[in-house]
Every structure is written in C-alpha cells, then in structure tokens.
N, CA, C, O and CB atoms as a CASP TS submission, in Angstrom:
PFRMAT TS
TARGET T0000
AUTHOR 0000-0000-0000
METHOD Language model
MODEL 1
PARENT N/A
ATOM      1  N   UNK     1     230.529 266.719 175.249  1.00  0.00           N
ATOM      2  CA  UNK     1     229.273 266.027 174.984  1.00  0.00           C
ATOM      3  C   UNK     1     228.253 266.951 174.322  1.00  0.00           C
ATOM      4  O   UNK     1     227.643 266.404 173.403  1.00  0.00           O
ATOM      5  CB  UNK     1     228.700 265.461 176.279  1.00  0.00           C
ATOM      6  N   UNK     2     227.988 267.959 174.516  1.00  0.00           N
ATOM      7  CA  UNK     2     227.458 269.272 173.981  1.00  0.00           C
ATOM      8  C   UNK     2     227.554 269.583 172.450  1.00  0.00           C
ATOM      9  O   UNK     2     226.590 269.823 171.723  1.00  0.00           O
ATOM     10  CB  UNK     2     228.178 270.352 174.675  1.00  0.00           C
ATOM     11  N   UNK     3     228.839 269.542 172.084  1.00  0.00           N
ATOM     12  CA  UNK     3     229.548 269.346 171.121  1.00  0.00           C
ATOM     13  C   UNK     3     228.796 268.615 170.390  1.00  0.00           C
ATOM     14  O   UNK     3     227.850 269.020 169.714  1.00  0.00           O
ATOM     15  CB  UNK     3     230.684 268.906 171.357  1.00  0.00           C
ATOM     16  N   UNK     4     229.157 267.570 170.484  1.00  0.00           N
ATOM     17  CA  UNK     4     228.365 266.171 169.750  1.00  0.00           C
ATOM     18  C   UNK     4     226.938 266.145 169.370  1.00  0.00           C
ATOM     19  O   UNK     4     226.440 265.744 168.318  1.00  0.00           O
ATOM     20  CB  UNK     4     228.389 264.956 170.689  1.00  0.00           C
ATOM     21  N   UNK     5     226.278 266.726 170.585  1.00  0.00           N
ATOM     22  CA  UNK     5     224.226 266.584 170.544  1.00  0.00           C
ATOM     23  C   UNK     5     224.561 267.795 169.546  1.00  0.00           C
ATOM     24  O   UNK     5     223.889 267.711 168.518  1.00  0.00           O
ATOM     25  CB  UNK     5     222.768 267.050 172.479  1.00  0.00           C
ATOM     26  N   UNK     6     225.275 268.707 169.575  1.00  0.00           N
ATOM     27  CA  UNK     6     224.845 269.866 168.481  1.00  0.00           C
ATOM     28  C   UNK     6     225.290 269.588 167.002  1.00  0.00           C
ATOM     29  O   UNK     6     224.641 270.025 166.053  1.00  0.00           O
ATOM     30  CB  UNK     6     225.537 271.328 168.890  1.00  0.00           C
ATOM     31  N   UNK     7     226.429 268.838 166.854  1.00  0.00           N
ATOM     32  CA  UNK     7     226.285 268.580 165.280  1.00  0.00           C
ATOM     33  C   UNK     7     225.442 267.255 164.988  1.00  0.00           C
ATOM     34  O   UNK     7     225.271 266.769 163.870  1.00  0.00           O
ATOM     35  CB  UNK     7     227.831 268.401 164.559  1.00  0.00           C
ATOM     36  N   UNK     8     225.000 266.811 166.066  1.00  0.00           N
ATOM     37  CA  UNK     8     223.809 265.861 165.374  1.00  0.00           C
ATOM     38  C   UNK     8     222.815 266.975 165.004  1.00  0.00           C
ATOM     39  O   UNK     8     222.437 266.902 163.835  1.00  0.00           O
ATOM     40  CB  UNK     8     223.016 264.575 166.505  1.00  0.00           C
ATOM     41  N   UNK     9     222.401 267.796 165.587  1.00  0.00           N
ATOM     42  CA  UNK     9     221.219 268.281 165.563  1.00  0.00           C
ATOM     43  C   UNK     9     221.321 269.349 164.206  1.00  0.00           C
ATOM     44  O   UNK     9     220.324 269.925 163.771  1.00  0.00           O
ATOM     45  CB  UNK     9     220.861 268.915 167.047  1.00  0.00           C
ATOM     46  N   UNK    10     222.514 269.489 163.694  1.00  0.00           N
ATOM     47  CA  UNK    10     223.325 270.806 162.735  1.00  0.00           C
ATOM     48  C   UNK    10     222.977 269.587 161.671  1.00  0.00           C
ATOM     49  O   UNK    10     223.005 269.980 160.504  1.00  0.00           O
ATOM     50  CB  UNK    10     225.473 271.516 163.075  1.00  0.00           C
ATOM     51  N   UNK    11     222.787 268.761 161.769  1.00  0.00           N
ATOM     52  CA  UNK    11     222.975 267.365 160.081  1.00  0.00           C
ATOM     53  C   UNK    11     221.326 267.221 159.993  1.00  0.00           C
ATOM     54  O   UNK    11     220.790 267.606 158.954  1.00  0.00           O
ATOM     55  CB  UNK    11     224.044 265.017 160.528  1.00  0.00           C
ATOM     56  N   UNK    12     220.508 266.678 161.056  1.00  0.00           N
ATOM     57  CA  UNK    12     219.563 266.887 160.605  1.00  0.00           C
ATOM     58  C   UNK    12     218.458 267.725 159.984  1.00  0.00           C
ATOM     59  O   UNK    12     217.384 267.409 159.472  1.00  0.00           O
ATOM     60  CB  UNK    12     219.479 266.604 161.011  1.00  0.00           C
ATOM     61  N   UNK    13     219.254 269.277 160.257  1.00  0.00           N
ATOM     62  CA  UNK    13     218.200 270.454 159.606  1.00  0.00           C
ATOM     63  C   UNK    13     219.018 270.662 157.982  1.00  0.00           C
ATOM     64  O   UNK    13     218.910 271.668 157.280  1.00  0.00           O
ATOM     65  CB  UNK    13     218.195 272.318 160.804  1.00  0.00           C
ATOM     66  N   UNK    14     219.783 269.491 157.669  1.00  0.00           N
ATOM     67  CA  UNK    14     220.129 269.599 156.098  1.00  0.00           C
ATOM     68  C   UNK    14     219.036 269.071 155.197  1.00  0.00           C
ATOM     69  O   UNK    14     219.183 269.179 153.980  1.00  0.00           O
ATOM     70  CB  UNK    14     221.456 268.764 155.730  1.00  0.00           C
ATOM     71  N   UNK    15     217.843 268.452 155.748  1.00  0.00           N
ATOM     72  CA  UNK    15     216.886 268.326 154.814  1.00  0.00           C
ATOM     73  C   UNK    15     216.745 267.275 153.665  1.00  0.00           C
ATOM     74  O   UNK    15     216.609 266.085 153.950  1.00  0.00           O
ATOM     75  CB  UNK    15     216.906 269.386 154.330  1.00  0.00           C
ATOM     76  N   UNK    16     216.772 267.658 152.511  1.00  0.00           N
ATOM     77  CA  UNK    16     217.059 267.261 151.178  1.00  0.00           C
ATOM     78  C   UNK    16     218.172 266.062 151.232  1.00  0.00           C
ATOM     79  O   UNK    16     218.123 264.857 150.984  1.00  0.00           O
ATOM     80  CB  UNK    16     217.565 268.557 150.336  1.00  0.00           C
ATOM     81  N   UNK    17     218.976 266.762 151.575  1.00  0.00           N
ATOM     82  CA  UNK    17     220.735 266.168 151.076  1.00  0.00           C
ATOM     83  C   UNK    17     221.185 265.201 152.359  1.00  0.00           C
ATOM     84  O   UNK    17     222.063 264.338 152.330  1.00  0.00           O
ATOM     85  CB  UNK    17     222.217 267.801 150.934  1.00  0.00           C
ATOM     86  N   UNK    18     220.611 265.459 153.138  1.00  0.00           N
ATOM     87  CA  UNK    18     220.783 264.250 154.048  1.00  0.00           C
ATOM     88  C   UNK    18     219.510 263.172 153.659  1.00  0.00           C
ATOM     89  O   UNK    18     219.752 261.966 153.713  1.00  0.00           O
ATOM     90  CB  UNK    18     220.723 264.783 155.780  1.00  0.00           C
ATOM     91  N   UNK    19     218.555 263.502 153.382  1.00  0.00           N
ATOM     92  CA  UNK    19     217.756 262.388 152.675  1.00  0.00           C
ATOM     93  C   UNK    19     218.321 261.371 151.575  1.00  0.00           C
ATOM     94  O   UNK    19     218.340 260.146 151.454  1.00  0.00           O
ATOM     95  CB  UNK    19     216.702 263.050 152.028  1.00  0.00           C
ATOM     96  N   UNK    20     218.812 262.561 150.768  1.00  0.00           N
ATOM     97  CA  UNK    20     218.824 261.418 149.808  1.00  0.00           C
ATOM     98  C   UNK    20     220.711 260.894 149.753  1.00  0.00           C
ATOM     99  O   UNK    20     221.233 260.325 148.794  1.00  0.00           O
ATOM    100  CB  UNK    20     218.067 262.109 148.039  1.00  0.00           C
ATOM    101  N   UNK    21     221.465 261.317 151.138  1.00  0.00           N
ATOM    102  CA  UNK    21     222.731 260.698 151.025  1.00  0.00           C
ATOM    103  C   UNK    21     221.936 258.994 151.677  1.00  0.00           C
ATOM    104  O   UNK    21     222.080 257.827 151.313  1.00  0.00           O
ATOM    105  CB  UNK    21     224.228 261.697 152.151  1.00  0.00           C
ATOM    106  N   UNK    22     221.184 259.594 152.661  1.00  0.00           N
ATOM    107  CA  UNK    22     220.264 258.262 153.707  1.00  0.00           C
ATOM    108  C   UNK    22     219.756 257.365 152.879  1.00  0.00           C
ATOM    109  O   UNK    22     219.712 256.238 153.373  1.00  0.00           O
ATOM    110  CB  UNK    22     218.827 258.744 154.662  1.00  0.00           C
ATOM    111  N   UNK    23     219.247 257.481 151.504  1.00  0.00           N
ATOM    112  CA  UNK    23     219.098 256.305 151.054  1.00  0.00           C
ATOM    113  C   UNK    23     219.934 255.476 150.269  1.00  0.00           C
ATOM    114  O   UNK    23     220.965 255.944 149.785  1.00  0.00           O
ATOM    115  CB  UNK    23     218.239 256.373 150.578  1.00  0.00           C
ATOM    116  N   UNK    24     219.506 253.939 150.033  1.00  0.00           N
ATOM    117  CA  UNK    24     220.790 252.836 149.616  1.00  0.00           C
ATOM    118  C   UNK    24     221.110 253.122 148.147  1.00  0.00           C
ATOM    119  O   UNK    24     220.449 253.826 147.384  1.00  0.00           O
ATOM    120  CB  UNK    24     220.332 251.034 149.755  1.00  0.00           C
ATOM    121  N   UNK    25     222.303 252.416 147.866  1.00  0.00           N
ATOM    122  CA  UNK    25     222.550 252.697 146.061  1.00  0.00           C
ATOM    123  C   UNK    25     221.290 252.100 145.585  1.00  0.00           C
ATOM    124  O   UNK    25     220.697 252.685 144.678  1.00  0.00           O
ATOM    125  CB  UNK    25     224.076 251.787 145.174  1.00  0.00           C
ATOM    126  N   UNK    26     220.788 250.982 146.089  1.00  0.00           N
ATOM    127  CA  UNK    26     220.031 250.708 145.212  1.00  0.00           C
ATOM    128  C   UNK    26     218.468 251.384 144.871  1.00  0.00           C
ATOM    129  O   UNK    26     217.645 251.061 144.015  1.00  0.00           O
ATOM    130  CB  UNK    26     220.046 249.539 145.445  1.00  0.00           C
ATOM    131  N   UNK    27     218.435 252.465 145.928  1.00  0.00           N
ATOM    132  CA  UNK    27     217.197 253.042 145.691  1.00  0.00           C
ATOM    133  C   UNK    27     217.485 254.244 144.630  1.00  0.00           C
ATOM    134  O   UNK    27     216.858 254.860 143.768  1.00  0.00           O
ATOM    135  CB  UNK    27     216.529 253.524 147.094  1.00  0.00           C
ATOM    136  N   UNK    28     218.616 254.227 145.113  1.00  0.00           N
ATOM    137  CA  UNK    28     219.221 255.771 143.884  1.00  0.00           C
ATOM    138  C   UNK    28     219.076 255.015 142.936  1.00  0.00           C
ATOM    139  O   UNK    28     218.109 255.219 142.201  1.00  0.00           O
ATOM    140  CB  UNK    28     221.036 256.618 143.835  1.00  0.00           C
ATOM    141  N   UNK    29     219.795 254.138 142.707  1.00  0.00           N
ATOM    142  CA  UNK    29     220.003 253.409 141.118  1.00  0.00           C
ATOM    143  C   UNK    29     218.626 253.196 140.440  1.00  0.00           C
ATOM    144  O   UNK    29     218.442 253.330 139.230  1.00  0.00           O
ATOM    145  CB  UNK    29     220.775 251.752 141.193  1.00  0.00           C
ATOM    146  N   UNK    30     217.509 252.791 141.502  1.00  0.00           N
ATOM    147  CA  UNK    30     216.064 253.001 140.536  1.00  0.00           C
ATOM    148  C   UNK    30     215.378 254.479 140.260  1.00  0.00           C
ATOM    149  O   UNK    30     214.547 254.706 139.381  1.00  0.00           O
ATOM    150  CB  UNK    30     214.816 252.167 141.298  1.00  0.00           C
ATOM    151  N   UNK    31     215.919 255.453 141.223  1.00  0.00           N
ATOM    152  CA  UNK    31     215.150 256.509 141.139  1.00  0.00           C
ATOM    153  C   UNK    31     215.960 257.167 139.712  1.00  0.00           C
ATOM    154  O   UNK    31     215.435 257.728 138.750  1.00  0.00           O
ATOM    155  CB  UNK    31     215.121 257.432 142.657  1.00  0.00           C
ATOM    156  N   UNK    32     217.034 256.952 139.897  1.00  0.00           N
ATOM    157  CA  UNK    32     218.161 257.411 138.421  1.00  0.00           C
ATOM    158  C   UNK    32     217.287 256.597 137.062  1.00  0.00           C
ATOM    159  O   UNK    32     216.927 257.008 135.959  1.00  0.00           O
ATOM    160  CB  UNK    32     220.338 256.467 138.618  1.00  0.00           C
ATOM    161  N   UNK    33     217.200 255.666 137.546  1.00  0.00           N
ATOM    162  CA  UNK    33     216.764 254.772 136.033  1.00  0.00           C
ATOM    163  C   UNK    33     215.526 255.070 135.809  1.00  0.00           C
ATOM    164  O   UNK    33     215.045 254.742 134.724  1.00  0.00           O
ATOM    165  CB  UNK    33     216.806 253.068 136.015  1.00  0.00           C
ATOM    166  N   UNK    34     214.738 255.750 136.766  1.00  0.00           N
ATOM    167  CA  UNK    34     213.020 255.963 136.008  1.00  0.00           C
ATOM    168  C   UNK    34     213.226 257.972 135.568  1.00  0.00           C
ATOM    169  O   UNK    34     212.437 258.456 134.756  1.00  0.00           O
ATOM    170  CB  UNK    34     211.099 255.529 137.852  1.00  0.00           C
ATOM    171  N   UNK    35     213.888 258.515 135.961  1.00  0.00           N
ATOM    172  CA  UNK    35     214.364 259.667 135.628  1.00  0.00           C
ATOM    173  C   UNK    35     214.846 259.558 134.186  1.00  0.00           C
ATOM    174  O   UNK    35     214.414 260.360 133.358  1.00  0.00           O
ATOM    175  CB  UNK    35     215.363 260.075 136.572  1.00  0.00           C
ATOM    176  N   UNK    36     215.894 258.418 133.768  1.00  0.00           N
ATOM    177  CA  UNK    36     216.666 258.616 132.143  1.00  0.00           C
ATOM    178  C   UNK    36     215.490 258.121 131.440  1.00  0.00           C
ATOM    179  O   UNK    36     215.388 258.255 130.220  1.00  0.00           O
ATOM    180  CB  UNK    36     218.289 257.566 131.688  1.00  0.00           C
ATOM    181  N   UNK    37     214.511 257.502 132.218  1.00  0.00           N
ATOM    182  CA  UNK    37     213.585 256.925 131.090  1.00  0.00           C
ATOM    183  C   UNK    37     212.727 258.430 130.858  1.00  0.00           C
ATOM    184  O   UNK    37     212.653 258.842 129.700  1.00  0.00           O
ATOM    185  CB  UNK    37     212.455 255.344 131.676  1.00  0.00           C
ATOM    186  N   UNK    38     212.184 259.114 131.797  1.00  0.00           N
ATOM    187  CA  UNK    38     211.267 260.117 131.708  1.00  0.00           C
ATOM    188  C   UNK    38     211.905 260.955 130.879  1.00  0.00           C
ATOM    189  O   UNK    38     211.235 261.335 129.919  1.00  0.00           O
ATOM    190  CB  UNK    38     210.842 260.709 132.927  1.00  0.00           C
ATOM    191  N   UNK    39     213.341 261.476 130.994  1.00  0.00           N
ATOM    192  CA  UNK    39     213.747 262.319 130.234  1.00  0.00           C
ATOM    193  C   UNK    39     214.132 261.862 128.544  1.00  0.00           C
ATOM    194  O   UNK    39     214.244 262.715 127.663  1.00  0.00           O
ATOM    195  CB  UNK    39     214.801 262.816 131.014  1.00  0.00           C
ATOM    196  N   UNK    40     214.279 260.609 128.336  1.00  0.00           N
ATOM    197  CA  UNK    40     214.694 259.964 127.284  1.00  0.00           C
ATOM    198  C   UNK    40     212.892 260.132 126.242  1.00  0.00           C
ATOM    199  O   UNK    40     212.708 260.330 125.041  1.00  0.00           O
ATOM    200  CB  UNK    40     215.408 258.149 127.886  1.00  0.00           C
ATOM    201  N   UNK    41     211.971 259.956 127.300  1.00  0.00           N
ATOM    202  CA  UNK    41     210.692 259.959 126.728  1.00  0.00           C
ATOM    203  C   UNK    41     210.288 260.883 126.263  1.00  0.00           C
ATOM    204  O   UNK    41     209.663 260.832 125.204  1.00  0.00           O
ATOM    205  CB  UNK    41     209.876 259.673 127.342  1.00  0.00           C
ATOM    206  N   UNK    42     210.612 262.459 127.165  1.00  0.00           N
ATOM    207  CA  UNK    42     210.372 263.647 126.196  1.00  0.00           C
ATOM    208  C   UNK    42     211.452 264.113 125.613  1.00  0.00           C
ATOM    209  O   UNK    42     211.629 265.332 125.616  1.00  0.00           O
ATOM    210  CB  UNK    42     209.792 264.762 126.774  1.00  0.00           C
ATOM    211  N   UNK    43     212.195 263.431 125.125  1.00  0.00           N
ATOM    212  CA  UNK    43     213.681 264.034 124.188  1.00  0.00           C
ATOM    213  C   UNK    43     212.676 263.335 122.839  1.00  0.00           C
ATOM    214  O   UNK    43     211.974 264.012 122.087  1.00  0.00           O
ATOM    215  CB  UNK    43     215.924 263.038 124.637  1.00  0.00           C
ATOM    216  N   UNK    44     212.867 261.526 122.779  1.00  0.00           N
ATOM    217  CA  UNK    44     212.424 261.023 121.796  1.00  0.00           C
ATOM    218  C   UNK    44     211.021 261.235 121.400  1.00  0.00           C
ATOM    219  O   UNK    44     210.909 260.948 120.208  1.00  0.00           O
ATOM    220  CB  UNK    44     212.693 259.922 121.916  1.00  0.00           C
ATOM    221  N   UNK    45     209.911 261.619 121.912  1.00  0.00           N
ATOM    222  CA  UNK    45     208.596 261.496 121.602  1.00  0.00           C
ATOM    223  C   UNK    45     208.459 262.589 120.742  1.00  0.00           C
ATOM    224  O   UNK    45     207.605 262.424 119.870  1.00  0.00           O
ATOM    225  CB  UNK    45     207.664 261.470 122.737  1.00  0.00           C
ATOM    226  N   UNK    46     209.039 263.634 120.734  1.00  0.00           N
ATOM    227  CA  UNK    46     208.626 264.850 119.649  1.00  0.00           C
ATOM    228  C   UNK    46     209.259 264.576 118.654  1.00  0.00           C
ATOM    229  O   UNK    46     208.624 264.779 117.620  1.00  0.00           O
ATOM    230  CB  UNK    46     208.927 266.329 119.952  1.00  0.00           C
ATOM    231  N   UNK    47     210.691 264.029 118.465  1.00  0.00           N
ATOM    232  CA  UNK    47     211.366 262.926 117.025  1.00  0.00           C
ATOM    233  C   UNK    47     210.843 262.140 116.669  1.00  0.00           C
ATOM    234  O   UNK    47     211.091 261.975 115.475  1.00  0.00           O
ATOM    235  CB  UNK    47     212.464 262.146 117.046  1.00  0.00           C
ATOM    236  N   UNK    48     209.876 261.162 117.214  1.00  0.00           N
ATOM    237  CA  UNK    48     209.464 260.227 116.881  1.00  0.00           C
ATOM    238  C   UNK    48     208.020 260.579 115.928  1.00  0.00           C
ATOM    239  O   UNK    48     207.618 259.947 114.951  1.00  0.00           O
ATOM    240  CB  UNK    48     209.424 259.454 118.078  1.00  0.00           C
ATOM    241  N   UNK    49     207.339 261.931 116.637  1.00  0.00           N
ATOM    242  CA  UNK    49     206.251 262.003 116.103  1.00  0.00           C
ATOM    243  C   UNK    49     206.500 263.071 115.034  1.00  0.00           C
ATOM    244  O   UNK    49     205.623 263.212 114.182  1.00  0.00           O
ATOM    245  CB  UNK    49     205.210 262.221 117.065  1.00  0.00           C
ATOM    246  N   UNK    50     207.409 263.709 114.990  1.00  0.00           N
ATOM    247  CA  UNK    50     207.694 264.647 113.669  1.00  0.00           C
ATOM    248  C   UNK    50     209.246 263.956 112.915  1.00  0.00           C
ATOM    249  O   UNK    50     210.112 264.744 112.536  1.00  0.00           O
ATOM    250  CB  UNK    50     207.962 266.623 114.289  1.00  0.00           C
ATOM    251  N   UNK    51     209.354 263.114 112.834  1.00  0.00           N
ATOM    252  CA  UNK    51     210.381 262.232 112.177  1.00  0.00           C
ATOM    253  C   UNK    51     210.370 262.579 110.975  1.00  0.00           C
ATOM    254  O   UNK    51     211.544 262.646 110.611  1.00  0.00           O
ATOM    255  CB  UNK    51     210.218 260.820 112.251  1.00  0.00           C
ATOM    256  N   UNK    52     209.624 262.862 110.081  1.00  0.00           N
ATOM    257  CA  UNK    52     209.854 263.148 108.312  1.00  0.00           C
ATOM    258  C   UNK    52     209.833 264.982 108.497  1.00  0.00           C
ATOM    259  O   UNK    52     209.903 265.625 107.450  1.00  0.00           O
ATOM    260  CB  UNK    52     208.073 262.321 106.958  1.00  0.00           C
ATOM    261  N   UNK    53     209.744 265.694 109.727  1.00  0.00           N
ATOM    262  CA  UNK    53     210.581 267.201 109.656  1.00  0.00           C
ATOM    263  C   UNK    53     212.188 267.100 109.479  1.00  0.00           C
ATOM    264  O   UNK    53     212.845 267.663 108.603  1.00  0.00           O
ATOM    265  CB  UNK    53     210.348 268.092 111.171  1.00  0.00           C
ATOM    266  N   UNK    54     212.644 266.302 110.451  1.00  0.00           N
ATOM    267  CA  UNK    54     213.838 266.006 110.705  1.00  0.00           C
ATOM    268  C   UNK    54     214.463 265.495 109.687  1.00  0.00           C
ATOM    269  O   UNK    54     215.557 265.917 109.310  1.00  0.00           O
ATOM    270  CB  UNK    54     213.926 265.313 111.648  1.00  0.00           C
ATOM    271  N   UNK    55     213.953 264.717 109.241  1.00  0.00           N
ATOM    272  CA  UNK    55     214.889 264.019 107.927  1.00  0.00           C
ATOM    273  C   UNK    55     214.500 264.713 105.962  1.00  0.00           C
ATOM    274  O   UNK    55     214.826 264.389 104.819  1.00  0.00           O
ATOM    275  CB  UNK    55     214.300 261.876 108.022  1.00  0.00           C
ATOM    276  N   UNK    56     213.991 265.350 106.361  1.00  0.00           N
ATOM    277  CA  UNK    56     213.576 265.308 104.454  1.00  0.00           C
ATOM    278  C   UNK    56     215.178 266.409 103.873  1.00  0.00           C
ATOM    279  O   UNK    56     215.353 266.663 102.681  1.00  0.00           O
ATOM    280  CB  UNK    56     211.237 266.610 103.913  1.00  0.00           C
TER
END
C-alpha cells in the first residue's frame, strides 16, 4: 500500500508533462491550432510585407 501512495505522489511532482498529458485531445487540438496560426503569422508577415525583395 506504501508502494502505491508513493508513485502517486512520484507522478504528481512531474509538473508540466503531467499537465498537459491531463488535458483532452480536444484542448490540445485548439492549443495546437492557435500555435500554427501564431507561427504561420510570423513566417508569412515579413513575406508578405517585403514581397517585391523576394521576387524581383
């Protein structure tokens, strides 16, 4: 029984990674989708605004 209370207690000082195994796909799946947008935003926004460097 000892055993047991101690790897409960060994999972919860993982922090981070037990957080975010704890949440549902579907919260990952939005936190993923506002991430590709943020990163998609500063990939494209400096192409977009220097577009005739890139191409001439």
């Amino acid at each position: 029984m000892v055993e047991k209370n101690e790897k409960r207690e060994g999972r919860k000082k993982k922090g981070k990674l037990t957080f975010i195994s704890n949440l549902s796909f579907r919260t990952k799946f939005i936190i993923e989708v506002i991430l590709m947008i943020v990163v998609g935003f500063l990939v494209l926004y400096p192409l977009i605004l220097y577009w005739r460097f890139f191409f001439i």
